[in-house]
Backbone as ProteinMPNN parsed JSONL, in Angstrom:
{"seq_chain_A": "XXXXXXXXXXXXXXXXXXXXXXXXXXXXXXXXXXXXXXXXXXXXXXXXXXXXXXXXXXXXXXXXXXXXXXXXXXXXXXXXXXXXXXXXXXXXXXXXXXXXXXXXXXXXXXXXXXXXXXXXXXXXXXXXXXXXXXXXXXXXXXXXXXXXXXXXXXXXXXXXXXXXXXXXXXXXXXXXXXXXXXXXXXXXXXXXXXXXXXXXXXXXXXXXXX", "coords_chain_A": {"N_chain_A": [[-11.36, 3.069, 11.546], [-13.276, 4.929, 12.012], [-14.379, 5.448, 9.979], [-15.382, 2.984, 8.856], [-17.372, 3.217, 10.365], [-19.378, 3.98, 9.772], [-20.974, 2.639, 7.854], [-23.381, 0.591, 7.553], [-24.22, -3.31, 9.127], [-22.412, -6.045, 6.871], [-22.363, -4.381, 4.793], [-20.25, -4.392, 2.487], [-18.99, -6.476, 0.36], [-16.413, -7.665, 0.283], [-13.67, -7.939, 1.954], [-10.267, -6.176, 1.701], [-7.541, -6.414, 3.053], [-4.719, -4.796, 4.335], [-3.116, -4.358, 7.062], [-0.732, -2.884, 9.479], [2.033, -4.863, 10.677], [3.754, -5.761, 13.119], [6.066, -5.84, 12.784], [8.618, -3.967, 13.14], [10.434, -1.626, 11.702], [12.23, -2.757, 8.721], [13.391, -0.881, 6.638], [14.588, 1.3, 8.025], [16.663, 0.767, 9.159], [18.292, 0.902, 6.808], [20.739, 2.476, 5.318], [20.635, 2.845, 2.195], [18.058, 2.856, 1.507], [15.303, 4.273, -0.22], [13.389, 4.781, 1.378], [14.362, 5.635, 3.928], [14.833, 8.195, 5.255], [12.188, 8.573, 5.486], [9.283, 10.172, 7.288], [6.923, 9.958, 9.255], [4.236, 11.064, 10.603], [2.513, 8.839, 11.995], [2.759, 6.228, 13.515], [3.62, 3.178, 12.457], [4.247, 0.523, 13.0], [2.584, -1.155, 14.862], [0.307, -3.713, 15.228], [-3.652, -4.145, 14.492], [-6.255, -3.787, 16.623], [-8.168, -6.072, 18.703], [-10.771, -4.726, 18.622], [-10.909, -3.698, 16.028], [-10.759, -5.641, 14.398], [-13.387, -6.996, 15.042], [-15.358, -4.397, 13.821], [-14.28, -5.18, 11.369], [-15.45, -7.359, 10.523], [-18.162, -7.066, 11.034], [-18.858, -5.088, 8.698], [-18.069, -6.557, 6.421], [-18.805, -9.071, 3.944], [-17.241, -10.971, 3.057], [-13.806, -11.511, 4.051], [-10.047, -11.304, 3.42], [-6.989, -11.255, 4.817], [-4.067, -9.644, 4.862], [-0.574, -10.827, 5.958], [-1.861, -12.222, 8.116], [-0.922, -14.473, 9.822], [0.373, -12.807, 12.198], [-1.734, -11.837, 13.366], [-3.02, -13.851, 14.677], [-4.224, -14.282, 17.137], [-6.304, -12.952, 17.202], [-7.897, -13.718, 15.268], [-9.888, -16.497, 14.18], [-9.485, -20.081, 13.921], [-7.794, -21.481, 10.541], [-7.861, -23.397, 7.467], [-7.454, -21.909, 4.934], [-5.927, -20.231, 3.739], [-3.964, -17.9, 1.866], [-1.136, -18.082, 0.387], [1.236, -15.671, -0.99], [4.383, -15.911, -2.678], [7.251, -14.701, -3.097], [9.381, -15.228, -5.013], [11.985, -15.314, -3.844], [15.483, -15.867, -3.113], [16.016, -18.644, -0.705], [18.124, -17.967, 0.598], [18.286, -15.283, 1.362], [17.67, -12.389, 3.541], [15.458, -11.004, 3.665], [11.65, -12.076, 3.913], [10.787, -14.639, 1.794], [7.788, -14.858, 1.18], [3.946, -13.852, 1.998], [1.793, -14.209, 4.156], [-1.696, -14.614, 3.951], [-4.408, -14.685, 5.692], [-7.939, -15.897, 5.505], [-11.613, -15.683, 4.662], [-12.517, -16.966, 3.286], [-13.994, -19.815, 1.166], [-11.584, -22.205, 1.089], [-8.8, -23.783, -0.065], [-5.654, -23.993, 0.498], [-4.369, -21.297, -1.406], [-1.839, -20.919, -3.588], [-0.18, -17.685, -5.068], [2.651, -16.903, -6.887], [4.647, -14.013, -7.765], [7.303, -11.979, -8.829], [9.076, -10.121, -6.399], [11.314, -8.814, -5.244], [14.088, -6.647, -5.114], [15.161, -5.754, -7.997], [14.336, -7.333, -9.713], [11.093, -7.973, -10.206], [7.387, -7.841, -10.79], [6.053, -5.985, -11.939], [6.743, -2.936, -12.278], [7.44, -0.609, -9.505], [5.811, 1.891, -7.317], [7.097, 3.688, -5.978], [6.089, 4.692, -3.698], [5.411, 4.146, -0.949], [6.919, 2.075, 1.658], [5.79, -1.038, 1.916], [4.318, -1.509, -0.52], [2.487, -3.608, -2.275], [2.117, -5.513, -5.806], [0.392, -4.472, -8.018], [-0.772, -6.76, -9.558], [-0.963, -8.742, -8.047], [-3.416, -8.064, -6.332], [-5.225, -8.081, -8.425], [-5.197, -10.713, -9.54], [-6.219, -11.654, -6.81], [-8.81, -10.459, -6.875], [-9.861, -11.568, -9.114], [-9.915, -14.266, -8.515], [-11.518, -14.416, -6.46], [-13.61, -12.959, -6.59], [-16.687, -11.095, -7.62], [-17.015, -9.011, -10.217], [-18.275, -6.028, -9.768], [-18.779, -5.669, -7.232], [-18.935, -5.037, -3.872], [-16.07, -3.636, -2.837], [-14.187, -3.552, 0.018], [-11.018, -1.795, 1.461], [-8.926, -0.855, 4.621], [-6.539, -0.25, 4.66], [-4.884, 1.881, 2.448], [-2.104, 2.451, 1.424], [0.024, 2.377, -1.49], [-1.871, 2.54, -3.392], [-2.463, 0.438, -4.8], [-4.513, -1.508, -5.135], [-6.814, -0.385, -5.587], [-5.996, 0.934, -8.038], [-6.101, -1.925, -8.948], [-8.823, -2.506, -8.801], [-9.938, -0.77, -10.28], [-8.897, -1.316, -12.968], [-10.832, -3.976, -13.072], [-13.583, -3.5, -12.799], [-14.52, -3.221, -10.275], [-16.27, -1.669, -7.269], [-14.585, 0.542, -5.119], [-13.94, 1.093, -1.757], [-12.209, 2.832, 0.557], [-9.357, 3.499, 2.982], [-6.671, 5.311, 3.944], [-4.723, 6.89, 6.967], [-2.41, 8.072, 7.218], [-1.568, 11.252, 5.472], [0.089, 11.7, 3.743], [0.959, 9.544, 1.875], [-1.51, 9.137, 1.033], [-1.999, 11.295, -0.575], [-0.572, 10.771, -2.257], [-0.819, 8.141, -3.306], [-3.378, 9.098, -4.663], [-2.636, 10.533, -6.709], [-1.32, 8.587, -8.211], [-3.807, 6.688, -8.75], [-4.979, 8.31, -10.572], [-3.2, 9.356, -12.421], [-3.559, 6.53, -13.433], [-5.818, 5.903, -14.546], [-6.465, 8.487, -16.201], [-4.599, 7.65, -18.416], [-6.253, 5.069, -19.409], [-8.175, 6.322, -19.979], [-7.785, 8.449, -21.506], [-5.971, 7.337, -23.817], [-3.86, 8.561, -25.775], [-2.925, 10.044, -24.509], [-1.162, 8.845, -22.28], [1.544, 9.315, -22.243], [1.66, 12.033, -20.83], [0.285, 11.355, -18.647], [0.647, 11.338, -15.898], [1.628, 14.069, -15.489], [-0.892, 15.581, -15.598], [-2.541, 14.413, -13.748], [-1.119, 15.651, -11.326]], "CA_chain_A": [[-12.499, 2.787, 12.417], [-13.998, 6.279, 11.615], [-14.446, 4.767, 7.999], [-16.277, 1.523, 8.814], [-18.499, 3.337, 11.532], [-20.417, 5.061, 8.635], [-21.782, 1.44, 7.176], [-24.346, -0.657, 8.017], [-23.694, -4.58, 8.633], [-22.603, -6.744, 5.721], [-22.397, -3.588, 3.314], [-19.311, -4.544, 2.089], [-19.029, -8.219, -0.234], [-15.295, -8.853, 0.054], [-12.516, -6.96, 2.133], [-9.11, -6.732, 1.279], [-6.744, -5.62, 4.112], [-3.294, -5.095, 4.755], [-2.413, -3.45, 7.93], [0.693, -2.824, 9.799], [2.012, -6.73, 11.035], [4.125, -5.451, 13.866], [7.523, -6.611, 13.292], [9.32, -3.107, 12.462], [10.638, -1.408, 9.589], [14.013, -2.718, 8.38], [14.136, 0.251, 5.698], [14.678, 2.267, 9.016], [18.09, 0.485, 9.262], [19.166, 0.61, 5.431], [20.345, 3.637, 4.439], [20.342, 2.852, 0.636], [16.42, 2.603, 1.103], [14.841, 5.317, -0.276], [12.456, 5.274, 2.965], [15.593, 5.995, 5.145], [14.527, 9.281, 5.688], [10.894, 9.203, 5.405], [9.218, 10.636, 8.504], [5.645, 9.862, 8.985], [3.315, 11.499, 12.037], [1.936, 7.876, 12.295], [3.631, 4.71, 13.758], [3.512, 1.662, 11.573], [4.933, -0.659, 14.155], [1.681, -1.543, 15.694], [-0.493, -4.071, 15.049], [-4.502, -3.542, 15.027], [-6.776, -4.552, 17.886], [-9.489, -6.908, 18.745], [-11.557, -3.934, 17.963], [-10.841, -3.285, 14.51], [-11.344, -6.734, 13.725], [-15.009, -6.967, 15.219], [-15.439, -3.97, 13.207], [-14.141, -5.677, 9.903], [-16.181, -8.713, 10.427], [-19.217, -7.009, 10.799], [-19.038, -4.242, 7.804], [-17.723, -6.944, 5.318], [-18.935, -10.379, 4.663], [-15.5, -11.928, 3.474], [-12.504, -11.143, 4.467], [-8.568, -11.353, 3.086], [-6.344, -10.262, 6.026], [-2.333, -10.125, 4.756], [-0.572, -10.844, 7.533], [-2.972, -12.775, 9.259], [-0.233, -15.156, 10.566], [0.6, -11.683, 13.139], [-3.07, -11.575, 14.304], [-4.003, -15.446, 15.126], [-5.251, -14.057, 18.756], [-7.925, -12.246, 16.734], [-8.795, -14.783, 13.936], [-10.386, -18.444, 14.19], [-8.255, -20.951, 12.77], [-8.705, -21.51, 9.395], [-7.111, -24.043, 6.12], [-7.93, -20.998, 3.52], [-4.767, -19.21, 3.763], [-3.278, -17.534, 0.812], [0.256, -17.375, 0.345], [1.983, -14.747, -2.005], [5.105, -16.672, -3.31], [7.569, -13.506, -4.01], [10.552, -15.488, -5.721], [13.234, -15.225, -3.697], [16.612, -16.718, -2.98], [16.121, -19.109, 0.486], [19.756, -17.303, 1.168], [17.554, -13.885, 1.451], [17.752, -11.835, 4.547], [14.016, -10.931, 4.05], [11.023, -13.165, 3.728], [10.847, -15.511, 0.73], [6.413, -14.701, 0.909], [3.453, -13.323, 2.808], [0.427, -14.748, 4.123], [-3.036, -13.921, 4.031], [-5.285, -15.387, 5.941], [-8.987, -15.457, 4.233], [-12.764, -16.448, 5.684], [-13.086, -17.716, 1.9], [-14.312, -21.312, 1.282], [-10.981, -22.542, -0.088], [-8.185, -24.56, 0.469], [-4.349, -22.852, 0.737], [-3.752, -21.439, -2.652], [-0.338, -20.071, -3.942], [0.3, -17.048, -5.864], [3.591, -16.409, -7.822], [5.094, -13.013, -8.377], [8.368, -11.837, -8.447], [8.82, -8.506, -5.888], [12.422, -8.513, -5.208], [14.856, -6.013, -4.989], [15.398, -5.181, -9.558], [14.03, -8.174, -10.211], [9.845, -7.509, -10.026], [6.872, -8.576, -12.013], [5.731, -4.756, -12.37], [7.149, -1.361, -11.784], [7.403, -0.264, -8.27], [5.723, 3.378, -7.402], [7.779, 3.862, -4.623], [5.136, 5.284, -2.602], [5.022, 3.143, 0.329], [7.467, 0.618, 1.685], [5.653, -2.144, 1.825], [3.71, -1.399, -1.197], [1.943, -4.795, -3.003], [1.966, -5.13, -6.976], [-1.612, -4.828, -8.606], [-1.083, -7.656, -10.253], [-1.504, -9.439, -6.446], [-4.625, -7.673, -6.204], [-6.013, -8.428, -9.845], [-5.229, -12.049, -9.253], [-7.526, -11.954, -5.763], [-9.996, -9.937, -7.348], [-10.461, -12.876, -10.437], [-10.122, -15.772, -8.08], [-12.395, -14.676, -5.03], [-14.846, -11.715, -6.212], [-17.095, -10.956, -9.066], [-17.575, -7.61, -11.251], [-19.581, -4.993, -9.225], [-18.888, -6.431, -5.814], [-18.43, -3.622, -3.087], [-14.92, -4.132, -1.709], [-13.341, -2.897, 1.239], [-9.698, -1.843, 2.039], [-8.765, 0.219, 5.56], [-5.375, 0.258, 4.585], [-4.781, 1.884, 0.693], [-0.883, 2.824, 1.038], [0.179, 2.966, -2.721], [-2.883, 2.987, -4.01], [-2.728, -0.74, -5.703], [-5.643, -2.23, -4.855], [-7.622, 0.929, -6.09], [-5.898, 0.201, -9.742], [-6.126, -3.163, -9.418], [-10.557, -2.725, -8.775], [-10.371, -0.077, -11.86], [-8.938, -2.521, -14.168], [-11.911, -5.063, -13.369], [-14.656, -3.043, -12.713], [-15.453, -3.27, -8.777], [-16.244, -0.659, -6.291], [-13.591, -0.24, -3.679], [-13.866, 1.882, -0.457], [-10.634, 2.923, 0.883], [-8.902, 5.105, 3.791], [-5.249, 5.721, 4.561], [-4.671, 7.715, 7.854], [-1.327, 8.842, 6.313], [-1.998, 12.38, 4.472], [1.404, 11.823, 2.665], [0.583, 8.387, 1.337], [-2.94, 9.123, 0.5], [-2.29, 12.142, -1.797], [0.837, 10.141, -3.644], [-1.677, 7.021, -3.941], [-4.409, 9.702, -5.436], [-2.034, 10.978, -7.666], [-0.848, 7.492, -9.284], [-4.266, 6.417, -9.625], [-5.82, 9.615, -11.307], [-2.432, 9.021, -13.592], [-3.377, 5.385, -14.196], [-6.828, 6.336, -14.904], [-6.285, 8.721, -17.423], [-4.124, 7.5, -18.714], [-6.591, 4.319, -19.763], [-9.378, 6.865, -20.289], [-6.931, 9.05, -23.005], [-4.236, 6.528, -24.071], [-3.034, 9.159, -26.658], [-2.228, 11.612, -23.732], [-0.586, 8.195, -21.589], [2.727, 10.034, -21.63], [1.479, 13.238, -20.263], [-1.15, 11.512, -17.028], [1.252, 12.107, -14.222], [1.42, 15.876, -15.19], [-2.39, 15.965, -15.795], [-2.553, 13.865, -12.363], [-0.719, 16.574, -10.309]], "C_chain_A": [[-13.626, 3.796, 12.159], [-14.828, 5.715, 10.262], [-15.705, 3.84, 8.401], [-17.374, 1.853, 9.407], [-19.852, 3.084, 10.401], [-21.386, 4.012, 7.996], [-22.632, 0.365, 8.219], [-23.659, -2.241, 7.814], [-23.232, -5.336, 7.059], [-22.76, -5.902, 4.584], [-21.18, -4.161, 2.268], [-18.917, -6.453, 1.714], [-17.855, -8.824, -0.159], [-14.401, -7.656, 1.058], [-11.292, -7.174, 2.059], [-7.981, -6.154, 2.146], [-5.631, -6.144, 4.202], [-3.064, -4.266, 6.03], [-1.45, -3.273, 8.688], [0.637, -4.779, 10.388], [2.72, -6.661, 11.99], [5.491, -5.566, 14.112], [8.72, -5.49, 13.059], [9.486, -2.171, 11.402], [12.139, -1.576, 9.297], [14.223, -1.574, 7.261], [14.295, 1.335, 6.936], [16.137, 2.343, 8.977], [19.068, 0.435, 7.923], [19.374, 1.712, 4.891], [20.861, 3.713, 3.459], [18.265, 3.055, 0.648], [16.029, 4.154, 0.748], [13.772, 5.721, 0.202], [13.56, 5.971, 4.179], [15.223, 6.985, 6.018], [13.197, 9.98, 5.624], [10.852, 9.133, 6.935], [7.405, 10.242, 8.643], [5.031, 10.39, 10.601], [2.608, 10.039, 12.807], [2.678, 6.878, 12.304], [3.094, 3.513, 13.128], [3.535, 0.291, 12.269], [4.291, -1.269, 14.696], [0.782, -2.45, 15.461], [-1.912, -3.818, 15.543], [-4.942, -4.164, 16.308], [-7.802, -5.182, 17.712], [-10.913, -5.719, 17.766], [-11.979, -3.786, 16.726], [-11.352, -4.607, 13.963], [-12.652, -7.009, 13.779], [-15.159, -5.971, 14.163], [-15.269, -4.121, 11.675], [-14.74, -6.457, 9.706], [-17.52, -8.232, 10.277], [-19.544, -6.339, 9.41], [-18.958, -5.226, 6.422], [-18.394, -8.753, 5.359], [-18.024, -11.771, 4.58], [-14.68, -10.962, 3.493], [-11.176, -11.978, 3.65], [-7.847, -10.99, 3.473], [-5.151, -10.572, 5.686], [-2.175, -9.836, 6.024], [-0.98, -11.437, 8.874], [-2.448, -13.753, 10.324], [0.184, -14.221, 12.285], [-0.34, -11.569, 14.361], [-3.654, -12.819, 15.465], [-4.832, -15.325, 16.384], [-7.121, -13.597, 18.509], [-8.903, -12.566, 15.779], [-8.881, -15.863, 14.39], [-9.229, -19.039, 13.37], [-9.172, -20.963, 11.861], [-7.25, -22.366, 8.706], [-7.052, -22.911, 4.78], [-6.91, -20.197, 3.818], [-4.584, -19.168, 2.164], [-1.862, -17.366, 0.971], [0.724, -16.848, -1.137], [3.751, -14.973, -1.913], [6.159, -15.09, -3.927], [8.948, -14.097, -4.678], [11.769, -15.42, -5.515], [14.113, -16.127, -3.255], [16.194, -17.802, -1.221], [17.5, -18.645, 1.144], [18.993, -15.804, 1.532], [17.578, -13.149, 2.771], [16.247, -11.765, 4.564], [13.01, -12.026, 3.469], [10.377, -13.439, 2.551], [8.526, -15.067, 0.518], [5.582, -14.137, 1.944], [2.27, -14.297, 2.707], [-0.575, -14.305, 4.252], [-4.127, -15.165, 4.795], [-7.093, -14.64, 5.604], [-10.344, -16.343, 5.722], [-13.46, -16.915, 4.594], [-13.386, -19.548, 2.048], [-13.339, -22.227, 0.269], [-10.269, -23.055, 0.733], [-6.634, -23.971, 0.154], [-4.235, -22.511, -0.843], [-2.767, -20.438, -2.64], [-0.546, -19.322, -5.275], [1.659, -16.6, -6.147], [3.87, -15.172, -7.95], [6.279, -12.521, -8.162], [8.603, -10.367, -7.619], [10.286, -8.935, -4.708], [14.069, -8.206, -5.904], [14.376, -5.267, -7.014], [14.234, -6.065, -9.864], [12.01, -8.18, -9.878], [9.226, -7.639, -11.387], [6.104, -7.652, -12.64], [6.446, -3.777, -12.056], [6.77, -0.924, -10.418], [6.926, 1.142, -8.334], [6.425, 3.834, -6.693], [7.403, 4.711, -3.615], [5.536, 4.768, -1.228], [6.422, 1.818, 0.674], [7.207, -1.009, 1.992], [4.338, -2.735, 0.967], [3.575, -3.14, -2.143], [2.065, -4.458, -4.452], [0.407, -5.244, -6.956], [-1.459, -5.991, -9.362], [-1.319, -8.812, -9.012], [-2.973, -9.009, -6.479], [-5.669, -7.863, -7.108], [-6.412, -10.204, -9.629], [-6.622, -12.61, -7.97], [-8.64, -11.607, -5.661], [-10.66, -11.368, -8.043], [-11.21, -13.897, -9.849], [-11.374, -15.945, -7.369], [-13.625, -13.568, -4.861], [-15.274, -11.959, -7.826], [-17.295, -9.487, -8.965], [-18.832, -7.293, -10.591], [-19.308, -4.894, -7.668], [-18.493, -5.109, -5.441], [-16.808, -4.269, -2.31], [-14.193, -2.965, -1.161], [-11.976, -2.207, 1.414], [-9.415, -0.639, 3.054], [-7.338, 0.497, 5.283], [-5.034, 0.515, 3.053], [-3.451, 1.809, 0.735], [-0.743, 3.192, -0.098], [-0.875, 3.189, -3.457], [-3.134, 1.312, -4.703], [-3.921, -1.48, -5.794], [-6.242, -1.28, -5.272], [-7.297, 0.38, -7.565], [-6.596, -0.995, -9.994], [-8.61, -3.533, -9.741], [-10.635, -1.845, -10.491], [-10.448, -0.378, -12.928], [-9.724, -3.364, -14.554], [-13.203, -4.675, -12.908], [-15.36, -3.491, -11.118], [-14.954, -2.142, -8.083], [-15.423, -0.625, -5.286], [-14.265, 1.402, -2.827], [-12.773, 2.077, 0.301], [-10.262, 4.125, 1.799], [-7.614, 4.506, 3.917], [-5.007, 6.999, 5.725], [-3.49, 8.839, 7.306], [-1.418, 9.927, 5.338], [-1.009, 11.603, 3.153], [1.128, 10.684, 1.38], [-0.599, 8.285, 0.313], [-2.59, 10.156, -0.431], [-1.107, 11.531, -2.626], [0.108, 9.178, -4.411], [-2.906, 7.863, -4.826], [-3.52, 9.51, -6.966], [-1.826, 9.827, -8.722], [-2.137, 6.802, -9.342], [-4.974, 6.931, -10.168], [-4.681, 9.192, -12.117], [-3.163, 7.783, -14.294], [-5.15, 5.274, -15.007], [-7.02, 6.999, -16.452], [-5.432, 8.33, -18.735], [-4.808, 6.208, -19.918], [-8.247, 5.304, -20.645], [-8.757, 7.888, -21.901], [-5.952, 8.422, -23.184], [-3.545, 7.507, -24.771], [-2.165, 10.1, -25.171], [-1.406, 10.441, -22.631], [0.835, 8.849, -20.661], [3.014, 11.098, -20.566], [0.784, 13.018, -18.965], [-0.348, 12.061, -16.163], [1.001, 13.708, -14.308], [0.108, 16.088, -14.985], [-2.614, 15.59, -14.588], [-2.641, 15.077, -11.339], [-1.95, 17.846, -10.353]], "O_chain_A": [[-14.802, 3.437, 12.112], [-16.017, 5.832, 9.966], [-16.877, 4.142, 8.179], [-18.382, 1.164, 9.252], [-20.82, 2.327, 10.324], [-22.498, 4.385, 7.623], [-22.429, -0.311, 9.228], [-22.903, -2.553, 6.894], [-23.932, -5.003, 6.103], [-23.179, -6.35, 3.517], [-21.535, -4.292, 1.097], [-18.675, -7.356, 2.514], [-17.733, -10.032, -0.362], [-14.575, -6.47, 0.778], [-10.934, -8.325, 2.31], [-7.5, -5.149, 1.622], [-5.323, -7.336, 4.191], [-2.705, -3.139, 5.688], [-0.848, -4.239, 8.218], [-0.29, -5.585, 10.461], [2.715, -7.832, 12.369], [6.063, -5.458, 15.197], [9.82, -5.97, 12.789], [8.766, -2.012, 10.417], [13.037, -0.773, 9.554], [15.407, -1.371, 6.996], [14.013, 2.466, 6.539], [16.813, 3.362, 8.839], [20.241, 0.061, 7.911], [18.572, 2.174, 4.08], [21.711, 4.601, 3.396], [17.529, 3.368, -0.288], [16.447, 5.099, 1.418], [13.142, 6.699, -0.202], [13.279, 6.719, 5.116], [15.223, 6.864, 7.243], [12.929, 11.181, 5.66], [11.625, 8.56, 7.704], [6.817, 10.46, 7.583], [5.543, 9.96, 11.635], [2.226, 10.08, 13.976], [3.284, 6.519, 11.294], [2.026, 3.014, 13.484], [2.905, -0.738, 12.026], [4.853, -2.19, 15.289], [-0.211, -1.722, 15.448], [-2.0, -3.374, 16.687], [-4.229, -4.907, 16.982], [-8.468, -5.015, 16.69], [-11.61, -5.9, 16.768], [-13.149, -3.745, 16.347], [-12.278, -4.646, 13.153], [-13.228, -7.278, 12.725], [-15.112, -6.615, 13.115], [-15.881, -3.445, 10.848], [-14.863, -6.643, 8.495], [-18.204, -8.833, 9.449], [-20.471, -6.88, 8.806], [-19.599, -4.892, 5.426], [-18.462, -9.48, 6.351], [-17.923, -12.818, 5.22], [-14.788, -9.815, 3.057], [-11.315, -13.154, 3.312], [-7.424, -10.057, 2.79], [-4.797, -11.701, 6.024], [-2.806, -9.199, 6.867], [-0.67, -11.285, 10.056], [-3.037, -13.986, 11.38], [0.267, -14.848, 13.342], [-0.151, -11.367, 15.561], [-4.32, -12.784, 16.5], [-5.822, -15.997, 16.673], [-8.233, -13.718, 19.022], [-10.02, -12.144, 15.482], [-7.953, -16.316, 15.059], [-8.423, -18.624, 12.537], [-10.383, -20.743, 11.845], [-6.083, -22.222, 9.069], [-6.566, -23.263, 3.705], [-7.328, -19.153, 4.319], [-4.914, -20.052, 1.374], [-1.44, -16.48, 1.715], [0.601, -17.48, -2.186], [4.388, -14.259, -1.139], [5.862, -14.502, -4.967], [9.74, -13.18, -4.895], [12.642, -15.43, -6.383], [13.672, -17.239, -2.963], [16.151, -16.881, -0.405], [17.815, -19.07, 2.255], [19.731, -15.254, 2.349], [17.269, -14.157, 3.408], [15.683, -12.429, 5.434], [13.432, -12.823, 2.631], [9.483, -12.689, 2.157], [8.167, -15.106, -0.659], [6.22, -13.82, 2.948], [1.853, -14.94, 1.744], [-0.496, -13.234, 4.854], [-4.44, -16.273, 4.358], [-7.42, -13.458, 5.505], [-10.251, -16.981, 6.771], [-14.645, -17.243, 4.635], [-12.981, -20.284, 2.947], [-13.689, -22.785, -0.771], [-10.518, -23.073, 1.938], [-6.728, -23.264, -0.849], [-4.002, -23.472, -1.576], [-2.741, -19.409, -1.964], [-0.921, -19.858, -6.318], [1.895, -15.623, -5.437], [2.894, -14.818, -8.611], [6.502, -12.588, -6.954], [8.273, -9.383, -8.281], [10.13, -9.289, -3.539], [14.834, -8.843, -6.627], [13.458, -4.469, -7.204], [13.188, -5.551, -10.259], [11.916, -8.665, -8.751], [9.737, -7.62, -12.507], [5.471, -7.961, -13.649], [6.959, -4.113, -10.988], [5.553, -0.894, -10.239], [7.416, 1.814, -9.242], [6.309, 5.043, -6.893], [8.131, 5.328, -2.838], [6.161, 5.579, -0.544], [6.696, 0.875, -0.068], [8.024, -1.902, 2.216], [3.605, -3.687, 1.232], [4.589, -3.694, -2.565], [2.136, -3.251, -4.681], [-0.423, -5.814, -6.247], [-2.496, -6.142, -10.008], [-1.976, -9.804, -9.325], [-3.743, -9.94, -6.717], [-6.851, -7.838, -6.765], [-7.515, -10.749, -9.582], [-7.514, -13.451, -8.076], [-9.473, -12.005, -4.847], [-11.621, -12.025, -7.645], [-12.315, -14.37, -10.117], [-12.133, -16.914, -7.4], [-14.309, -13.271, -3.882], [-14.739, -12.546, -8.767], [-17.638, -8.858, -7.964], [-19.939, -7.828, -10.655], [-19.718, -3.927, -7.026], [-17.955, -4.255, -6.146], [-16.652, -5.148, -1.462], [-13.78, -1.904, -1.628], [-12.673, -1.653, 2.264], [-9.579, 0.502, 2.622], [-6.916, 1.57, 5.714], [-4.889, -0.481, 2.344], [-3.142, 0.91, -0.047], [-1.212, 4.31, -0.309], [-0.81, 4.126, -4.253], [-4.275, 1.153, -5.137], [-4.127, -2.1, -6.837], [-5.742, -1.88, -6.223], [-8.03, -0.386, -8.191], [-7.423, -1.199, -10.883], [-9.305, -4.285, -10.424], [-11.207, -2.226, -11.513], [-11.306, -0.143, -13.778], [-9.791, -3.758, -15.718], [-13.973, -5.585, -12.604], [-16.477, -3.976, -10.936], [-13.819, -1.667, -8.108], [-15.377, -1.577, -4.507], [-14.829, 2.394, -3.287], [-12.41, 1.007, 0.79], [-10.598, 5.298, 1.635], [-7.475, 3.285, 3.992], [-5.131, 8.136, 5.268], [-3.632, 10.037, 7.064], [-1.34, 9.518, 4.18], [-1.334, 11.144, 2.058], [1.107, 10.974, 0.184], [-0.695, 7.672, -0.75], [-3.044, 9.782, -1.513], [-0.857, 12.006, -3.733], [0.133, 9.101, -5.64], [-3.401, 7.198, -5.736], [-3.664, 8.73, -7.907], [-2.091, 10.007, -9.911], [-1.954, 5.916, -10.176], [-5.939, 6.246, -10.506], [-5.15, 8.334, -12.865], [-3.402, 7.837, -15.501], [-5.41, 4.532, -15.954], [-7.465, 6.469, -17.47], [-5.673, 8.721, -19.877], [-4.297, 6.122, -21.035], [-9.016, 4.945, -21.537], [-9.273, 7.914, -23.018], [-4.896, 8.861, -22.728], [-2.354, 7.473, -24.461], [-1.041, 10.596, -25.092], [-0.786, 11.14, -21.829], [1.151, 8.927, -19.474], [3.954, 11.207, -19.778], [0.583, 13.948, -18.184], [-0.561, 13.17, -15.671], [0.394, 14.413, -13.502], [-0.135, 16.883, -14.077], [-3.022, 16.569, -13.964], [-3.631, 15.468, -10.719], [-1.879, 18.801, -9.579]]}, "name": "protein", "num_of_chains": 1, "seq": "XXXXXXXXXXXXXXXXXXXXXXXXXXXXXXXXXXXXXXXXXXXXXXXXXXXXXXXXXXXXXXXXXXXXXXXXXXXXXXXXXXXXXXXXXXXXXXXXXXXXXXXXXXXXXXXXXXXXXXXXXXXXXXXXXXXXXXXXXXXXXXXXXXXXXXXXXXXXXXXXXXXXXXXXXXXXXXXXXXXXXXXXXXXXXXXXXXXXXXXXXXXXXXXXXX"}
């Protein structure tokens, strides 16, 4: 909220938000997760408020809200949903996709990627537990923004959406309240950075990162 104050209406051409969806954290209850024992000063558990949303509506002039099925009290209906398709078994304990609801001028479209358990359509950072691939974020960049565009995100977690703008050349704006989160997400994309900026030294970014 601090973040968004700072802009004038309509600065912002596309926003891309994920923020908590309110239903828990089952890596609380799994202890194989290698969240088990994370500790965070900030509760996740909460969904935002009317507030925040006035506040996102005015700063940005579209919107991409994952999650948006959580909010419906605070969004208009809408046919422009996105669903993210993650490949799993219908036998699955957790949920087979996510939705996004959008204020785009489109009609439901499905994205594909695989983001369970081994089986994944990139490398996990294991920042965050409910970290997105960039290749989600590349995909909604292509479909629903052009090269240059200012885009939004109040929630960074791993940092993906940051890669995913670096790869295609748009401006992002980004806060994470989470210290912990925010200097792990620096770190991996100052790695993924240099890493594209000196390919010879690829091997070495994380150290150069830190």
């Amino acid at each position: 909220m601090d973040l968004m104050a700072q802009y004038p209406d309509k600065y912002f051409n596309l926003a891309i938000v994920d923020p908590p969806y309110g239903i828990g954290q089952n890596w609380k209850k799994d202890t194989s997760s290698q969240f088990y024992k994370h500790r965070s000063k900030y509760k996740n558990d909460s969904i935002p408020q009317e507030e925040y949303f006035n506040e996102l509506f005015r700063v940005s002039d579209k919107q991409i809200i994952w999650g948006g099925n959580y909010y419906t009290r605070f969004l208009p209906p809408t046919g422009a949903w996105i669903l993210w398709d993650k490949k799993r078994s219908d036998k699955t304990f957790n949920a087979q996709g996510e939705l996004a609801w959008t204020s785009l001028s489109i009609s439901l479209k499905i994205i594909s990627l695989s983001w369970n358990g081994f089986c994944v359509c990139e490398p996990r950072s294991g920042i965050h537990p409910h970290e997105k691939p960039i290749a989600l974020y590349e995909w909604l960049l292509t479909k629903f923004a052009k090269p240059k565009m200012k885009i939004l995100d109040t929630h960074l977690g791993s940092g993906s959406i940051a890669i995913g703008c670096l790869k295609n050349n748009y401006s992002l704006v980004a806060s994470e309240i989470d210290k912990k989160y925010f200097n792990e997400a620096c770190k991996r994309i100052k790695s993924y950075y240099l890493s594209k900026l000196l390919p010879d030294t690829a091997g070495r970014a994380v150290a150069v990162g830190e």
